[in-house]
N, C-alpha and C positions, 0 to 999 in steps of 0.2 A: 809354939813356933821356935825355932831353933834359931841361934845368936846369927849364923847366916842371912837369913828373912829380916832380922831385926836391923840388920846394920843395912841393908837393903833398901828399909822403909825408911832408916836417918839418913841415907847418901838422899835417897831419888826426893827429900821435902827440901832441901837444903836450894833449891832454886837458882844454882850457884856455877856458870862457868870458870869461874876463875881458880885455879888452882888453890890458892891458898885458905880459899873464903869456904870451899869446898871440903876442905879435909877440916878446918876450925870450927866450922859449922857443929852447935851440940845438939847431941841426938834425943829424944825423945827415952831412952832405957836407960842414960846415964844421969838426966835430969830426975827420971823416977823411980829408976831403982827395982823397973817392974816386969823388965824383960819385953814383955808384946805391947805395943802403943794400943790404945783405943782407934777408931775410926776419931772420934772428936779431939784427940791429944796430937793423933797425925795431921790432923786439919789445921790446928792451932798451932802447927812448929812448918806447916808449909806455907811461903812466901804467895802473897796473892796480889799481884800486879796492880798498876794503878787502872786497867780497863776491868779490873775484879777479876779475872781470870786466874786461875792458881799456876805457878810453874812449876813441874815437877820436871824428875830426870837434866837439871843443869839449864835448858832452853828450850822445853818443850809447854807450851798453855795448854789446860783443862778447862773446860768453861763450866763455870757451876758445881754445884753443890753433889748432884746427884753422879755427874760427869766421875767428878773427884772421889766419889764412896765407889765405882767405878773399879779406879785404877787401884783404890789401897786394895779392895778384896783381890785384886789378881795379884797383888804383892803377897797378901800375906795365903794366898793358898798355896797349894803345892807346888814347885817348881817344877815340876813334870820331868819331859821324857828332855835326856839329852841330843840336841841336834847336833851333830858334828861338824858338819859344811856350815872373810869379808864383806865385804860388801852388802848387806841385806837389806830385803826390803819391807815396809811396813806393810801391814793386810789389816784390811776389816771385811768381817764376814768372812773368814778364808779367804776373800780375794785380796790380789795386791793394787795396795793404793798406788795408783799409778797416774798420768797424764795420758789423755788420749794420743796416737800419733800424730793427729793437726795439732792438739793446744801445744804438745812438749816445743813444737817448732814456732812456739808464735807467748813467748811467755814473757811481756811487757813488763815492766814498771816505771816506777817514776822514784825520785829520790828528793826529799820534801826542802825547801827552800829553808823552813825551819833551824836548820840542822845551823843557818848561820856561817861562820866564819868555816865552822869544819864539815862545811858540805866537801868542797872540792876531796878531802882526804877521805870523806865516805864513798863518794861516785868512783875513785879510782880502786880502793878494795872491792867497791860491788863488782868492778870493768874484771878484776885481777880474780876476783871468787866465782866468777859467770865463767868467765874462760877456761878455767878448769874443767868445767862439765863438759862447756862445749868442745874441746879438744878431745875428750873421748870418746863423742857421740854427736854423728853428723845432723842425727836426727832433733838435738838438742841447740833450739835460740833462744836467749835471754835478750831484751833487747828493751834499751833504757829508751822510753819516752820525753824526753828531756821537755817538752811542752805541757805535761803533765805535769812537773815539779813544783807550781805554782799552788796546784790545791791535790796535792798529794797525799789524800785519805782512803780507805777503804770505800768509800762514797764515790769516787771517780772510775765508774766505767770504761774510761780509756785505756786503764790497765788493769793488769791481772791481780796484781799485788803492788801496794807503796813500801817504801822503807821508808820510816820515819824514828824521828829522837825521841828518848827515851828519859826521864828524870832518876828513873830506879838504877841503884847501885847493887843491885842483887846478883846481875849477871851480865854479862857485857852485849850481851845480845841474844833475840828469840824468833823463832819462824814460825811454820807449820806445815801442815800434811797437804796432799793435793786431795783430799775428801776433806780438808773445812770447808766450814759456810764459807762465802763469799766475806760475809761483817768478818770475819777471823784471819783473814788471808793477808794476812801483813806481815815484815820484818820489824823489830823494832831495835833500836841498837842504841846503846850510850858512847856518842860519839868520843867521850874523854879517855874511855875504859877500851875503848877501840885502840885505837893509837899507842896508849899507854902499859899494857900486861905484855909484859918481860918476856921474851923471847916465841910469841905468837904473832907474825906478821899480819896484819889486817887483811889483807887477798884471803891467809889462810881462814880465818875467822869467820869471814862472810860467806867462805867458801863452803864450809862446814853447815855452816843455817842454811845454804840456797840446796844442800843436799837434802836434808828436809824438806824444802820444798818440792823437791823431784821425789821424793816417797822413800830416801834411804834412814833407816833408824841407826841410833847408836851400836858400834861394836861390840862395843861392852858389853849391851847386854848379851852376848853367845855366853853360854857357860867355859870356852876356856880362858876367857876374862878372870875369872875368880871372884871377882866382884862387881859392884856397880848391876845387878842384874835389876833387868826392870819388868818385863815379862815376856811372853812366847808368841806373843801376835805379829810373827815377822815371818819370811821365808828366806833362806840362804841362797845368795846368789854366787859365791866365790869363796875360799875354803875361808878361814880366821883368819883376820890381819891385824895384829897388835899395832902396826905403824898408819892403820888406814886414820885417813881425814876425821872420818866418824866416830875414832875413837879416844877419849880423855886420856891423855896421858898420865893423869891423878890415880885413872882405874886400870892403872897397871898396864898402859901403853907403852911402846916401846919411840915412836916418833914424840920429841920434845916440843915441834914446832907446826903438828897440826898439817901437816904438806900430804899432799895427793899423790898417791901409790898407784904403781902400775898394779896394781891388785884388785885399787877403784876405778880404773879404768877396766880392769876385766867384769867388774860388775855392772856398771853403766852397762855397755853391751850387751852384757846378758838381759835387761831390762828393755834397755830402749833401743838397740841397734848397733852397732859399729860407728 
């Protein structure tokens, strides 16, 4: 494996939104001196939530053991063929993970009473990170079940997804794809880490995981990133955007502050409609 691949596999265990916790984070070649990690040395230096779930790629959950040996083999094999053609979006099986045309318009939650004192500052970045989406695609509602907020778990059929708090300091916040299970289909967010990281407004943040939830993967991983690559199970919607939402400013993005490009707005479209 080549120091590329290596540094690869130490970004994507590091579990870590946060700028700084992300580049400090030690990597697995430097503690061993060995160049290629093992499958069980990578598993040991990646963060595993308190629902067990492993987070790799900064906010993305793996569930399981087998899930996880999974994603390292596509890390450490070849990098393939370079895509050239923002905006993308995630695929399993070849297809793209998407929302049907009824669900993307009918995409509920609820925002969990839990949260305490700092609900009201969670509900307003959920309002400010929805809205983004929905401004570039008519076809796209997010729509807060506020009756639901009372027993706001993945348990509650009323909605599609909860946002609930979070005790881990690992990342400030985590989503998922619209092909998880149902048990998986949550936000989870540290409501202190929310508020608090230096120049990322909460809109933007939330905005970023609910893009996940609509099916868009990190930027980064395109290869004119240069780094932060995670792997190729995605398809191109819109050319590279260094400033798009979806992409870490850590992994060599060019927006400081996480904000919505008209460039993620040409992808939406391309996806789900105008």
């Amino acid at each position: 494996m080549n120091r590329t691949r290596v540094v690869r596999l130490a970004l994507a265990a590091t579990g870590s939104l946060a700028v700084a916790m992300a580049l400090a984070a030690p990597s697995v070649q430097a503690a061993q001196g060995t160049g290629v990690p093992t499958f069980q040395e990578f598993k040991a230096t990646t963060y595993r939530d308190l629902d067990g779930q492993y987070i790799v790629n900064g906010d993305e959950p793996v569930d399981g053991n087998g899930a996880l040996k999974s994603y390292y083999q596509s890390m450490v094999g070849p990098v393939g063929k370079t895509i050239a053609n923002g905006l993308i979006v995630n695929t399993v099986a070849g297809k793209d993970d998407r929302w049907s045309d009824a669900k993307v318009g009918n995409l509920t939650y609820c925002v969990s009473n839990e949260f305490g004192s700092r609900k009201a500052s969670v509900v307003k970045a959920a309002a400010q990170g929805t809205a983004l989406w929905e401004k570039a695609s008519s076809a796209i509602d997010f729509i807060h079940v506020k009756s639901a907020d009372a027993t706001c778990t993945v348990k509650n059929k009323a909605v599609v997804f909860p946002v609930q708090p979070t005790k881990a300091t690992q990342f400030i916040a985590r989503a998922f794809f619209p092909s998880s299970p149902d048990a998986r289909r949550n936000i989870l967010v540290n409501p202190v880490s929310l508020v608090t990281t230096p120049g990322w407004p909460p809109g933007n943040i939330l905005g970023h995981e609910l893009g996940h939830t609509l099916g868009f993967r990190h930027e980064h991983t395109r290869p004119e990133a240069g780094v932060c690559f995670e792997n190729l199970n995605w398809r191109p919607l819109t050319p590279y955007d260094s400033a798009s939402i979806m992409h870490y400013p850590q992994c060599n993005g060019t927006s400081l502050d996480l904000s919505f490009t008209a460039t993620d707005g040409e992808g939406v479209a391309a996806l789900y409609g105008p």
